[in-house]
C-alpha positions in Angstrom: 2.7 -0.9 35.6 5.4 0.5 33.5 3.7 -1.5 30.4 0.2 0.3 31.0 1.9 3.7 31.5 3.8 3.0 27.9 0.1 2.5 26.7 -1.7 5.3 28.2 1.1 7.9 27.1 0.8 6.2 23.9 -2.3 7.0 23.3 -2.9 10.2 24.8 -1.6 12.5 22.5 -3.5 11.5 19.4 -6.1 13.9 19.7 -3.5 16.7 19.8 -1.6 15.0 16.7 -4.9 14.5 14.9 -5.3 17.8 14.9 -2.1 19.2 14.0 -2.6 16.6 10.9 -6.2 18.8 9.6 -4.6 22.2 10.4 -1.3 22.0 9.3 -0.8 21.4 5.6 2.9 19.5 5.6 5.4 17.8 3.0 5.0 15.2 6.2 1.2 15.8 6.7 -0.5 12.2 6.5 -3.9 13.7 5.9 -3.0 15.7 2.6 -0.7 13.2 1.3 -3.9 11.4 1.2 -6.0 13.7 0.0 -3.9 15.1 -2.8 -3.0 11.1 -3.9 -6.3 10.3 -4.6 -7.6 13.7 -6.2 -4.7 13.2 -8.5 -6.0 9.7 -9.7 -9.5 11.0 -9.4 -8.4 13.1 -12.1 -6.9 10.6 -14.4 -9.9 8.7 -13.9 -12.3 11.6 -15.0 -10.3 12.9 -18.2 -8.7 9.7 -19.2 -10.8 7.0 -18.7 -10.2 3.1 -19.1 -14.0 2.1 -18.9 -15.4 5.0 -21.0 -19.1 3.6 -19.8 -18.5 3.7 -16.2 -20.0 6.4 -14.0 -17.5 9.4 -13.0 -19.0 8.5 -9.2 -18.9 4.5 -9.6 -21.2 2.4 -7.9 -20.5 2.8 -3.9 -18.2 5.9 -4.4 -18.7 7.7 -1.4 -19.1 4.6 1.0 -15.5 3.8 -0.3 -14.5 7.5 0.4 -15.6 7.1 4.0 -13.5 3.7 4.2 -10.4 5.8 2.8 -10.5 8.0 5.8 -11.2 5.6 8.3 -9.1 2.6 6.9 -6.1 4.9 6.2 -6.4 7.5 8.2 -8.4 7.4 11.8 -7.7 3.4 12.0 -4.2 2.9 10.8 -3.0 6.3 11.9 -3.5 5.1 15.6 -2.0 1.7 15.0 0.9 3.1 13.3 1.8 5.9 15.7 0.4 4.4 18.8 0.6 0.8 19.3 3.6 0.2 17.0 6.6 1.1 18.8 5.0 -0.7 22.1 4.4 -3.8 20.5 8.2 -3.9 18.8 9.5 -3.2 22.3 7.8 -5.9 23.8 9.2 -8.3 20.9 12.5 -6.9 21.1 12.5 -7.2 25.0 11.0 -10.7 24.7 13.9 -12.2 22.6 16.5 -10.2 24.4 15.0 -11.6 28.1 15.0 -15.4 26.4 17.8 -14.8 24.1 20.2 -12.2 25.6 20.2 -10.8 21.9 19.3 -7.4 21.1 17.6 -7.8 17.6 17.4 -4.0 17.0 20.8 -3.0 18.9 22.6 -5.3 16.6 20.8 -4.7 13.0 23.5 -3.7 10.6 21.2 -1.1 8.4 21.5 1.4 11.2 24.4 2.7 9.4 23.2 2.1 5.4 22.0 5.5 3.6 18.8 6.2 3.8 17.8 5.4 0.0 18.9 1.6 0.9 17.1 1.3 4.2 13.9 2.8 2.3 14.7 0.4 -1.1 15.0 -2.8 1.7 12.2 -1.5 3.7 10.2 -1.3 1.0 10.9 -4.5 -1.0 10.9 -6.4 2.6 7.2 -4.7 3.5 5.9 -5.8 -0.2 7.0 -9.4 0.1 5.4 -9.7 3.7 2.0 -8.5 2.2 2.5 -10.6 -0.7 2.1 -13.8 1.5 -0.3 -12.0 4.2 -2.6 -11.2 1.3 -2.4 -15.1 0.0 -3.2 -16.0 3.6 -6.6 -13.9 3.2 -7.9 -16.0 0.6 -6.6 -19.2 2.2 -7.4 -19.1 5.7 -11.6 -19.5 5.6 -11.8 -17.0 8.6 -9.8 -14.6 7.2 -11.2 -15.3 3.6 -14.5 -13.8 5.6 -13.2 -10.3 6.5 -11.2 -10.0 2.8 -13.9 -9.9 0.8 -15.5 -6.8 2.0 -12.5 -5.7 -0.4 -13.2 -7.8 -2.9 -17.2 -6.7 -2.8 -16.3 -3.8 -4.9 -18.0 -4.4 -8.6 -17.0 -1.4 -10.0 -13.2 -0.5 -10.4 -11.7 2.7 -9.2 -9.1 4.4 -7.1 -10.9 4.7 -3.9 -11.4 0.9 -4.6 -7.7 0.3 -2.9 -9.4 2.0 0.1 -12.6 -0.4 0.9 -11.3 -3.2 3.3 -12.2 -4.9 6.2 -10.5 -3.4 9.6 -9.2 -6.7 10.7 -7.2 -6.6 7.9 -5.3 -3.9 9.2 -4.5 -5.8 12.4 -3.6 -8.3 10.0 -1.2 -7.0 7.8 0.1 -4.6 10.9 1.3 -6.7 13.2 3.3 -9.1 10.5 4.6 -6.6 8.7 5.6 -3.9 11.3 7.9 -6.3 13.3 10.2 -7.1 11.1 10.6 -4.0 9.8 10.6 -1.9 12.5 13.4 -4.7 13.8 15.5 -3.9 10.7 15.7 -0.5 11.6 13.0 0.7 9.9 11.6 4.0 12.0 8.1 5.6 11.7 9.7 8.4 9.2 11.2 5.6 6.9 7.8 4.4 7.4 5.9 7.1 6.2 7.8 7.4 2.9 7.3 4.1 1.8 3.9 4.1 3.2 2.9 7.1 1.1 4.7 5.3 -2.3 2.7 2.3 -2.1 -0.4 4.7 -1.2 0.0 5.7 -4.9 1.2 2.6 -6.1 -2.4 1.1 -4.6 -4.7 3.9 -5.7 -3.1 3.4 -9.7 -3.6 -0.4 -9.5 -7.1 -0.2 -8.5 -8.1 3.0 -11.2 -10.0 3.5 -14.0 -7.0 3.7 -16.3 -4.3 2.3 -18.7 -0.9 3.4 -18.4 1.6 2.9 -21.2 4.4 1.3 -19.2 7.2 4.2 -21.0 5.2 6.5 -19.4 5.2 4.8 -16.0 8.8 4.1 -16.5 9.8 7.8 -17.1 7.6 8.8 -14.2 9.7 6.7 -11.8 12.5 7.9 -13.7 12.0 11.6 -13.1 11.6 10.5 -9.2 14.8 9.1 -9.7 16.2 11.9 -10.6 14.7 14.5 -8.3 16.3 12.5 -5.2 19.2 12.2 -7.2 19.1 16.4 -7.9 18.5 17.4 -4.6 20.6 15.0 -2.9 17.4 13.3 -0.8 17.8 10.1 1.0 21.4 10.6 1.6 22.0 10.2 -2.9 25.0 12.8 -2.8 25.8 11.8 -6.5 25.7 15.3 -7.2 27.7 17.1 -4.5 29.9 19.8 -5.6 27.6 20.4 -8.8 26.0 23.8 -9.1 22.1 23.5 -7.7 21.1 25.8 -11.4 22.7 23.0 -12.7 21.4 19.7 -11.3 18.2 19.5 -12.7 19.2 19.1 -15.9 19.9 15.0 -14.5 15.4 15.0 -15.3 16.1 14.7 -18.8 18.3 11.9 -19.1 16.5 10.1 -15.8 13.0 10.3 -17.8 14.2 8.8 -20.6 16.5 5.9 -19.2 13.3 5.3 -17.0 11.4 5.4 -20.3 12.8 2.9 -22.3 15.2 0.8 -19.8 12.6 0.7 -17.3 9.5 0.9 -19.3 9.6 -2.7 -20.8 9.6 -4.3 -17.4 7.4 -1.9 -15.5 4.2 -3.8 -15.7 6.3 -7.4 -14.5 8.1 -5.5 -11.8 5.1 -3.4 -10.5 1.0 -4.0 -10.0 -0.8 -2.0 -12.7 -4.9 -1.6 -13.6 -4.5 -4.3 -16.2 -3.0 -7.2 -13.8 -5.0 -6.3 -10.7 -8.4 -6.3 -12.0 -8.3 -10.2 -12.6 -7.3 -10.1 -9.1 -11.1 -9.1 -8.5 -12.6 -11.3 -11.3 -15.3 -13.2 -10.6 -15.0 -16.1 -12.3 -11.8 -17.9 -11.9 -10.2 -21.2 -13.1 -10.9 -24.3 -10.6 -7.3 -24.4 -10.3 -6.9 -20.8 -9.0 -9.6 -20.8 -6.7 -7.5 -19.2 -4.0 -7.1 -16.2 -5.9 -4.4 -14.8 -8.8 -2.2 -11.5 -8.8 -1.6 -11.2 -4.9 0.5 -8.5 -5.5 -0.1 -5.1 -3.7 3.3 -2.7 -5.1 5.6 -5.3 -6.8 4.3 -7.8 -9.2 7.9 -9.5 -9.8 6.5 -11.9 -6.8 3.2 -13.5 -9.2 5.9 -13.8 -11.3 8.6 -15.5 -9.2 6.0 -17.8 -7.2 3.5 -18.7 -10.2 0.5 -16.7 -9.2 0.6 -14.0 -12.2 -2.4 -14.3 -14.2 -3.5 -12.3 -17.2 -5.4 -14.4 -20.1 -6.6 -11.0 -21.8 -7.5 -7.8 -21.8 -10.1 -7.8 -18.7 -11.1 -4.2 -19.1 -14.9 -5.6 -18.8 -14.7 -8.6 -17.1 -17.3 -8.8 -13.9 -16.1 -8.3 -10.3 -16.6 -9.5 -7.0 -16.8 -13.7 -6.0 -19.8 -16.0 -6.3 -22.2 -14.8 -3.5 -21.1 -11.1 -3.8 -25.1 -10.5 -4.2 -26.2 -11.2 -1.0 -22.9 -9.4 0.5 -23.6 -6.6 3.0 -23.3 -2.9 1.2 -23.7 -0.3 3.8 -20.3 0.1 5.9 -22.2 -1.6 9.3 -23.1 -4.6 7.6 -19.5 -5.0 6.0 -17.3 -3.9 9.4 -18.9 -6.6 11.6 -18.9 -9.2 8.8 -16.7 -12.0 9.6 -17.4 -12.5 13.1 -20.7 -14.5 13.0 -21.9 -17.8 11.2 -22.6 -16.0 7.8 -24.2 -18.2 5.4 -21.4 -19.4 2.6 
């Protein structure tokens, strides 16, 4: 009884935050985090093109705007505020009843600084994904719901945004445990969330990023948290606030040209992830090349990282992509009969 009252009451308040989300323009609004993330790219993509040829609205634009509000919005939204902290309870009271060991009782972060819970959360979250998504091109089942993302044949931000929504139970309910055990809350959550948001939408756009200028930008976010002391950086107490964002100059330019060398093998980028849609693959990759969704280091560490040349115009998709479903019914139910191979 007590479990289905924790569901109801978990669930009954999401009209009411839904809501709230469209009505209330936030710095921890969800719903215009979104919106603004992907007008910003949108933007890139419209004055500074990769593909100068390809349409401003790609092919299947707008059915991969819908998926962006019901992927990352309505779906994951419920999951994530919902279901999550019920399902990490159960674990938790599952190992504890077997164990007598309180996982999340006795995680050491609880007491780290925020900017290292969010750097471990994050790095921890990426890694999971890494071998989740490798498990979407392995596992034949699996392999069905994935490639509604990978029936996108034109490259663009909203491209990130076109997947499958057993995917999200996927990816949800291996990733969320363990970091929800290491302390990881739904605020921390949020943050990194909305990162790799950005991170996602720039890997799947129609543009090319020096890697200085990537490097300076995560500089100068550097140094903002640095400047205003966010996620408990106090590197700064004591200095005059007129004073502390003169740290940007110096942040941009060590993120620049210290960073800016090893920005595209640390993170995703355009250029690396559109072979991860190619094609036409080597025999000996036929599982699939580039897994990474933030962090590219992990192609690099584990062998997957692939980039033979500029693939700017290379064709997308997977043999068969022609007969693949392109309205949104045909593609949500896909996966769960006896399509044909």
């Amino acid at each position: 009884m007590d479990l289905w009252n924790s569901i109801i009451e978990s669930y009954q308040g999401y009209a009411s935050y839904l809501w709230r989300e469209i009505t209330n323009p936030g710095w921890h609004n969800y719903f215009y985090w979104l919106i603004g993330v992907s007008s910003f790219f949108f933007g890139l993509e419209v004055f500074s093109p990769w593909r100068k040829n390809q349409a401003k609205f790609r092919k299947d634009f707008w059915l991969d705007f819908f998926y962006m509000f019901f992927n990352f919005f309505l779906f994951s939204l419920i999951i994530y505020n919902a279901a999550s902290d019920l399902v990490v309870n159960f674990f938790n009271n599952g190992i504890k009843g077997l164990t007598g060991f309180d996982m999340q009782a006795s995680n050491p972060m609880r007491n780290f600084p925020m900017w290292a819970i969010l750097l471990i959360g994050f790095v921890v979250r990426d890694f999971v994904q890494w071998w989740v998504h490798r498990l979407l091109h392995w596992h034949p089942r699996l392999w069905k719901f994935h490639q509604v993302h990978h029936s996108v044949k034109e490259m663009g931000f909203a491209a990130h945004l076109r997947f499958h929504w057993m995917e999200t139970v996927v990816y949800r309910t291996i990733e969320y445990i363990p970091l929800a055990l290491l302390g990881i809350g739904l605020y921390d959550f949020f943050i990194i969330h909305i990162f790799s948001l950005a991170v996602g939408h720039y890997n799947h756009s129609n543009i090319s990023v020096d890697s200085k200028v990537t490097g300076g930008i995560l500089g100068a976010l550097i140094g903002i948290a640095i400047a205003t002391s966010a996620f408990d950086i106090h590197l700064m107490d004591g200095v005059d606030a007129a004073y502390r964002f003169f740290i940007l100059i110096p942040a941009v330019l060590i993120g620049a040209f210290l960073l800016g060398p090893v920005m595209k093998k640390l993170f995703n980028s355009p250029e690396m992830h559109i072979w991860h849609h190619a094609y036409d693959l080597p025999e000996e990759k036929k599982y699939g090349v580039n897994f990474g969704l933030s962090l590219a280091i992990w192609d690099y560490l584990f062998g997957t990282a692939y980039i033979p040349h500029d693939g700017r115009d290379i064709k997308l998709g997977f043999p068969g992509v022609e007969e693949f479903p392109e309205d949104f019914k045909g593609q949500v139910t896909y996966g769960f009969g006896k399509e044909k191979e």
